[in-house]
DRENPA-3360 file (N, C-alpha, C; in nm, 2 decimals, always signed):
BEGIN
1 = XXXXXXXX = +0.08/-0.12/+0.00/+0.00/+0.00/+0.00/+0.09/+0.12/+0.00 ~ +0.08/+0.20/-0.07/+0.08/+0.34/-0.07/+0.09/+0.45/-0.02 ~ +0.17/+0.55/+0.06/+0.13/+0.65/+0.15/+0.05/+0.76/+0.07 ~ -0.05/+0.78/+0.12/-0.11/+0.93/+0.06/-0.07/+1.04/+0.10 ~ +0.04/+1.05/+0.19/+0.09/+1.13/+0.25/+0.13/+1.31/+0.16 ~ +0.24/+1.24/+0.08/+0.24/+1.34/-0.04/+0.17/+1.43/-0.10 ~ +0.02/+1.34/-0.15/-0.03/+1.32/-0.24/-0.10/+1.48/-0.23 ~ -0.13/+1.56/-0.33/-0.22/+1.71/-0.27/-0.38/+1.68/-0.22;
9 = XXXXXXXX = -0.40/+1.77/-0.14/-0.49/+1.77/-0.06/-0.57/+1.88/+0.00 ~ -0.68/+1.91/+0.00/-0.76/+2.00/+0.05/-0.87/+1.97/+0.20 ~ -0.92/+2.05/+0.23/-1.03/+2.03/+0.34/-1.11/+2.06/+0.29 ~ -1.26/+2.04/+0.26/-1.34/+2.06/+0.21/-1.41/+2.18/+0.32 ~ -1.45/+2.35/+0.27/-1.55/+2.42/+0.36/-1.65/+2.36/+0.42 ~ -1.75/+2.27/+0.35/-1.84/+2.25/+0.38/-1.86/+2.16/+0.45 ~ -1.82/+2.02/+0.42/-1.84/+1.94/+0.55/-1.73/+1.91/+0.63 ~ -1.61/+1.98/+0.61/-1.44/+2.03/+0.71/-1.42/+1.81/+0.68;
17 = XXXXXXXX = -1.40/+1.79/+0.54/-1.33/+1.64/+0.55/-1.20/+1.70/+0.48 ~ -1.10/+1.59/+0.50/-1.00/+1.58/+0.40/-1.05/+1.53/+0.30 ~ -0.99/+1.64/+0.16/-1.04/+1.56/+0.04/-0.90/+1.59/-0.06 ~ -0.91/+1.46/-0.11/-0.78/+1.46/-0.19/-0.82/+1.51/-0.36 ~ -0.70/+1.58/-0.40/-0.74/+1.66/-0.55/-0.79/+1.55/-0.63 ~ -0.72/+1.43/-0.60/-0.72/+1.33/-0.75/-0.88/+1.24/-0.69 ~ -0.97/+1.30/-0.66/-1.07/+1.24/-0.61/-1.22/+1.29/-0.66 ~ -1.17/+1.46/-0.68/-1.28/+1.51/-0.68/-1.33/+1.52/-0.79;
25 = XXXXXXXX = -1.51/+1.49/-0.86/-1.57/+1.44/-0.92/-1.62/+1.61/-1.02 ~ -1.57/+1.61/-1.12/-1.57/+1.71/-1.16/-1.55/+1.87/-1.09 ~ -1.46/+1.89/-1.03/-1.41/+2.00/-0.99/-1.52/+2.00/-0.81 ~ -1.59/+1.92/-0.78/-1.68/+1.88/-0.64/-1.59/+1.79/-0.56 ~ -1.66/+1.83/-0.42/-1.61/+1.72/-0.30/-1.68/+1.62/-0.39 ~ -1.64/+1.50/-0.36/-1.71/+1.38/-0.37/-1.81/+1.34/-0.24 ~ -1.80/+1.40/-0.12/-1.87/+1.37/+0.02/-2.03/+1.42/-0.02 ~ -1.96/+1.56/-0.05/-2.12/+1.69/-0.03/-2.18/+1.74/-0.14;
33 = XXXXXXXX = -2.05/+1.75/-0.24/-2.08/+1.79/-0.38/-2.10/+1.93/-0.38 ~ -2.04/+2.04/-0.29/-1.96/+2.13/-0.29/-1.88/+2.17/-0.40 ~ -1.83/+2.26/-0.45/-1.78/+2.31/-0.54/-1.61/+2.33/-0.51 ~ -1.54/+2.30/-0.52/-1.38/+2.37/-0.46/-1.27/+2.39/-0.58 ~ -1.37/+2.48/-0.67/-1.27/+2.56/-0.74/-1.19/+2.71/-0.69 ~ -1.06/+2.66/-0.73/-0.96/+2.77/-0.69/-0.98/+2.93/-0.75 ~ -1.06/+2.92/-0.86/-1.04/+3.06/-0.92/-1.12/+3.16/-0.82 ~ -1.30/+3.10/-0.81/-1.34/+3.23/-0.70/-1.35/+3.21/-0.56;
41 = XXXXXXXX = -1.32/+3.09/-0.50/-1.25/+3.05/-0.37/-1.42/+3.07/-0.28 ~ -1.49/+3.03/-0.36/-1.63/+2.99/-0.32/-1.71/+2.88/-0.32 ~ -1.78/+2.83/-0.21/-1.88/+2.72/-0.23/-1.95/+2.71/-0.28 ~ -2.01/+2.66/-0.39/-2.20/+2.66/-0.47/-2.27/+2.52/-0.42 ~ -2.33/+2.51/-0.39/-2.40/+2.40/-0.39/-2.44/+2.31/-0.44 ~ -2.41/+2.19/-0.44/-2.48/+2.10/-0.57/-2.56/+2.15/-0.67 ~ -2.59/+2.10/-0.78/-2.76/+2.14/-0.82/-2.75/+2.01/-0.84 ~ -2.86/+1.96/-0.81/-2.96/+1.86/-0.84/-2.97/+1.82/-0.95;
49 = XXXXXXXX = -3.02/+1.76/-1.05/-3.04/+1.70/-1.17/-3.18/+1.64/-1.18 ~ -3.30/+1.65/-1.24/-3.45/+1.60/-1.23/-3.42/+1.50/-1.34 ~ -3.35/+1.47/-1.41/-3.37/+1.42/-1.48/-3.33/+1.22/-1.45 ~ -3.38/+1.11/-1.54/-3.36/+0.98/-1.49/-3.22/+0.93/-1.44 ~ -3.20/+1.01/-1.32/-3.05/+0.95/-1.31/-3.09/+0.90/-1.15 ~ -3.24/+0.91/-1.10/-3.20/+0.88/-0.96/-3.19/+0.74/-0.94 ~ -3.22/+0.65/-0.81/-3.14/+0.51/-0.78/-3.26/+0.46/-0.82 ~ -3.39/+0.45/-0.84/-3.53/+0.38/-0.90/-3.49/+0.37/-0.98;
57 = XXXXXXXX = -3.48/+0.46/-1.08/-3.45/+0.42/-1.26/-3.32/+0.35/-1.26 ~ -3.21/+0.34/-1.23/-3.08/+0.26/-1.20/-3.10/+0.15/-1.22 ~ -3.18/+0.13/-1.14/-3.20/+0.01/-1.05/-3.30/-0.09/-1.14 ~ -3.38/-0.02/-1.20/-3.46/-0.05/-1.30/-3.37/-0.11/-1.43 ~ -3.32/+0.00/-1.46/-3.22/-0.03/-1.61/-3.11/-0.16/-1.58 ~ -3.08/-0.16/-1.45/-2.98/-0.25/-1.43/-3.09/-0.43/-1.44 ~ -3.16/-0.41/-1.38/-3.23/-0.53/-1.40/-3.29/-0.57/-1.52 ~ -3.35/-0.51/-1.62/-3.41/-0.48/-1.73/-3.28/-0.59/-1.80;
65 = XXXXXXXX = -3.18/-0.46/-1.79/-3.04/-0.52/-1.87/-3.04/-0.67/-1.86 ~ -3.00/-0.69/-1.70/-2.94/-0.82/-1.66/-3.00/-0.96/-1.76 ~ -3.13/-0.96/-1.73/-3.25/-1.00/-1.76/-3.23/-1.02/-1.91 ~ -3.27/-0.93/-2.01/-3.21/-0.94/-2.14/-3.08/-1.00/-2.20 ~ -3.01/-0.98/-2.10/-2.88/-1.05/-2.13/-2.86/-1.14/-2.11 ~ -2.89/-1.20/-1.97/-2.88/-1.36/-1.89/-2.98/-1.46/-2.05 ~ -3.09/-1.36/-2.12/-3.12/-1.44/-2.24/-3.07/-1.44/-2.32 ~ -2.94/-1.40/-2.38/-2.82/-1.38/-2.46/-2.88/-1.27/-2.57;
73 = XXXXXXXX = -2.95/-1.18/-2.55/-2.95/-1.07/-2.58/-2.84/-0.99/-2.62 ~ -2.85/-0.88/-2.73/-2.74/-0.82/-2.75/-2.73/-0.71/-2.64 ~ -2.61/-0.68/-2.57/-2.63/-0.55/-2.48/-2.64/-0.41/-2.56 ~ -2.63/-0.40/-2.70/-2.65/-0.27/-2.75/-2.76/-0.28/-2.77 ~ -2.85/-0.39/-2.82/-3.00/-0.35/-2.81/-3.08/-0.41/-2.69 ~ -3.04/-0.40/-2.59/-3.10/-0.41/-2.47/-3.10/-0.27/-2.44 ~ -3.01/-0.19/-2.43/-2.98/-0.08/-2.41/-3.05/+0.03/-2.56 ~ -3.11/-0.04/-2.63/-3.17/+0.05/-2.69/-3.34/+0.05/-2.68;
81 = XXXXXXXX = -3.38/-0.08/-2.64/-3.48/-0.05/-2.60/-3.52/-0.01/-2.48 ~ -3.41/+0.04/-2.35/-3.42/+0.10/-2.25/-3.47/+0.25/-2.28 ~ -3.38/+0.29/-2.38/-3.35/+0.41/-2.39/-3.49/+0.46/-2.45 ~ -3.53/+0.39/-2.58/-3.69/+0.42/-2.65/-3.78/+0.43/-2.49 ~ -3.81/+0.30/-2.45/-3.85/+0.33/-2.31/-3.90/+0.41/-2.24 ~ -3.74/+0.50/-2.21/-3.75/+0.64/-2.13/-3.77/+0.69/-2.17 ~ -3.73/+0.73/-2.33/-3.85/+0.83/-2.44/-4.00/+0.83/-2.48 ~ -4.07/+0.71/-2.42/-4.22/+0.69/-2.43/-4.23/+0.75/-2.29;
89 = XXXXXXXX = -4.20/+0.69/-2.18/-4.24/+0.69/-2.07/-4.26/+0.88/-2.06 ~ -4.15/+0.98/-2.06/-4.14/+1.09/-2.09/-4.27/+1.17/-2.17 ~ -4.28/+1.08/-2.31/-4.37/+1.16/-2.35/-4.51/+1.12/-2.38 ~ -4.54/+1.02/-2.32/-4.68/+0.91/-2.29/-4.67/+0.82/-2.21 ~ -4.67/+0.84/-2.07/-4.68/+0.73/-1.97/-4.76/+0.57/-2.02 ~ -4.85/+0.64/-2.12/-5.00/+0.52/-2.12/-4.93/+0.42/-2.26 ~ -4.83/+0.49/-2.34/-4.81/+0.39/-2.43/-4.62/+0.32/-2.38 ~ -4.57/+0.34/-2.31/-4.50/+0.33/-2.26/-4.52/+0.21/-2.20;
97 = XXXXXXXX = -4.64/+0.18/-2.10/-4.62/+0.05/-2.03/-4.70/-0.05/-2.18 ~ -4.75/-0.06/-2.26/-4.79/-0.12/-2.38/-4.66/-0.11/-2.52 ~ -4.55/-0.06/-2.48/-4.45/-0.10/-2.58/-4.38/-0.26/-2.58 ~ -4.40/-0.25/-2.69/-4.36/-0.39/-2.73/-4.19/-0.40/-2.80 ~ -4.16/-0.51/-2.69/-4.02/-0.54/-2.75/-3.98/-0.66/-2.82 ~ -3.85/-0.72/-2.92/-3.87/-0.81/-2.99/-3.67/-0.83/-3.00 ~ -3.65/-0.90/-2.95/-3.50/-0.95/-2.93/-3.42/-1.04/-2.97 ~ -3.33/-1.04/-3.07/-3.30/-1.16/-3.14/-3.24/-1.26/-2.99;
105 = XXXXXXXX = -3.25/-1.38/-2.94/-3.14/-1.43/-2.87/-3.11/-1.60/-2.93 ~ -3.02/-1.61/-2.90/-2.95/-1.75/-2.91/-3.02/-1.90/-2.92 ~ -3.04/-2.01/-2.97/-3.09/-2.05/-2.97/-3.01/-2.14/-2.84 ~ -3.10/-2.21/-2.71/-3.04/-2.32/-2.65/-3.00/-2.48/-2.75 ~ -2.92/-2.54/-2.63/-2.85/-2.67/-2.70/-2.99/-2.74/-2.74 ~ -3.08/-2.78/-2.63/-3.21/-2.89/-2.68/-3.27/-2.82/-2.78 ~ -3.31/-2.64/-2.83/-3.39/-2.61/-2.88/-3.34/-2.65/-3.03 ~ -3.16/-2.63/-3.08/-3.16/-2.67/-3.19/-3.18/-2.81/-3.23;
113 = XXXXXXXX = -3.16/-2.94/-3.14/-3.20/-3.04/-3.22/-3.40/-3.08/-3.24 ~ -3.48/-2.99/-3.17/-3.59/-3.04/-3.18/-3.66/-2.97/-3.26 ~ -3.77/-2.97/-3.34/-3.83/-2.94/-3.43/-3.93/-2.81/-3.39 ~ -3.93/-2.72/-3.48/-3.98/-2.57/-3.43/-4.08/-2.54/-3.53 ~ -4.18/-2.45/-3.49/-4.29/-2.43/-3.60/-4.25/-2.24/-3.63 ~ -4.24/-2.22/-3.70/-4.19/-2.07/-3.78/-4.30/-2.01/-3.73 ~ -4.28/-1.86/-3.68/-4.40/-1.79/-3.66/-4.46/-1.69/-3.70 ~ -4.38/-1.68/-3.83/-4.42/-1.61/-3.98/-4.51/-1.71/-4.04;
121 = XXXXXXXX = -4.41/-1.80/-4.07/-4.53/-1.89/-4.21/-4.58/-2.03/-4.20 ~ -4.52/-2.08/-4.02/-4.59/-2.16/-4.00/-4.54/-2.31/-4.01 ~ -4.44/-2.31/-4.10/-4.35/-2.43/-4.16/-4.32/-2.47/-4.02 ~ -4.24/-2.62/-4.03/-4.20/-2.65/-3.93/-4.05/-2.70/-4.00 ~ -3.94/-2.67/-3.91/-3.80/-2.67/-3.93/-3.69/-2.73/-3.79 ~ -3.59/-2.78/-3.86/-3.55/-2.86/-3.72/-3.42/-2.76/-3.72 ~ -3.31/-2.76/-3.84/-3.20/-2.65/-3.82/-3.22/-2.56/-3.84 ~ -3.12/-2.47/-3.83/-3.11/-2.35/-3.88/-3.23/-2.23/-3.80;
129 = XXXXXXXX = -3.26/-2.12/-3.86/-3.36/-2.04/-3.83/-3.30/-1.93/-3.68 ~ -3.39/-1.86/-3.64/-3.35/-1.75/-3.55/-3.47/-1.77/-3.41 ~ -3.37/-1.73/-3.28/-3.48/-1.75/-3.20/-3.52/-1.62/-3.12 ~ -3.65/-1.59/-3.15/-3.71/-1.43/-3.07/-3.75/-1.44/-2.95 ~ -3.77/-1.33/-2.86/-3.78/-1.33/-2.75/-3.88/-1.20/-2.78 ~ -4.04/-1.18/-2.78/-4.11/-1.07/-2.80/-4.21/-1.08/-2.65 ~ -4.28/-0.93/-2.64/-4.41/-0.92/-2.59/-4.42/-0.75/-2.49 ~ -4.47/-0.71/-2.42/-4.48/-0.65/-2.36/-4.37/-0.60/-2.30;
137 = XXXXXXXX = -4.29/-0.50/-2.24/-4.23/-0.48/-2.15/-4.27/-0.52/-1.97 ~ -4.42/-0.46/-2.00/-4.49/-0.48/-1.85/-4.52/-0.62/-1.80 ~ -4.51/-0.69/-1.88/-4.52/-0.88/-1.83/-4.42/-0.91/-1.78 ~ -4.40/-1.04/-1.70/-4.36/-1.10/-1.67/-4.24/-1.23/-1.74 ~ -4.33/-1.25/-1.83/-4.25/-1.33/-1.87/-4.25/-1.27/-2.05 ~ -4.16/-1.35/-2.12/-4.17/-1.31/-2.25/-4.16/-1.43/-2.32 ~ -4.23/-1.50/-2.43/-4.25/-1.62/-2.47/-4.13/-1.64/-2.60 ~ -4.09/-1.72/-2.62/-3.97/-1.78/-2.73/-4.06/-1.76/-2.84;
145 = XXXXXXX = -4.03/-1.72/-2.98/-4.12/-1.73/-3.08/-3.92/-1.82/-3.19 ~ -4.01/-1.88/-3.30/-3.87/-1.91/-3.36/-3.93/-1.89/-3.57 ~ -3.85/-1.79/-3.58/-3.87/-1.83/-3.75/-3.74/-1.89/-3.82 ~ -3.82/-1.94/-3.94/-3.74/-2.07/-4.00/-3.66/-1.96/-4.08 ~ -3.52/-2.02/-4.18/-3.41/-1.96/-4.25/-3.50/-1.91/-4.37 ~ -3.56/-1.95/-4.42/-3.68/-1.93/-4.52/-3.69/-1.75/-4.52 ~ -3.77/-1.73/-4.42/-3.84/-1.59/-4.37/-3.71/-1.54/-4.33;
% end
């Protein structure tokens, strides 16, 4: 380990902690979120942010993701249907919980040897083809759909 001894260092006005330079989170204490720029040798106070950054929506996105992905989802379009999401939810609460998602994922080991019925045209197919993962955001579960190499 390290001495931090050296290292430069300030007290923070506002909550009187030691705070080290190589710490602070854009020109802020990291503790209080205080301001400790040297040019006007003044405190500002946080400002707040309204926007989706508090720990509910986090917390949300992070599960959303996980979920998507533990189904071998792509994380770029996991993350894009988050993002549409928070742009319904913002500008229509009511169609927001009724968006519909549709996600290419992986086919499992048993699903490629057994015989799948296409959910475009209905064919039934044993190799090949793609496996979807569609339905609601607001459910629970989301059902396997599979189309054949055909469609």
């Amino acid at each position: 380990m390290t001495s931090r001894m050296h290292t430069p260092h300030t007290t923070c006005p506002s909550c009187h902690e030691e705070v080290f330079l190589d710490e602070l989170v854009g020109g802020r204490c990291p503790l209080c979120g205080y301001s400790l720029d040297e040019d006007d040798g003044t405190c500002s106070e946080y400002e707040e942010t309204l926007e989706r950054s508090d720990l509910g929506w986090m917390i949300f996105q992070f599960f959303v993701f996980k979920r998507f992905c533990n189904e071998g989802a792509n994380p770029l379009h996991v993350m894009q249907v988050i993002s549409r999401y928070e742009e319904l939810l913002q500008s229509d609460p009511a169609d927001a919980e009724k968006m519909r998602i549709t996600l290419e994922v992986p086919m499992r080991r048993w699903e490629r040897l057994l015989p799948k019925r296409c959910s475009k045209c209905g064919r039934i197919f044993i190799s090949g083809g793609k496996a979807m993962i569609s339905g609601d955001l607001s459910s629970p579960e989301y059902p396997r759909e599979y189309t054949c190499p055909a469609c």
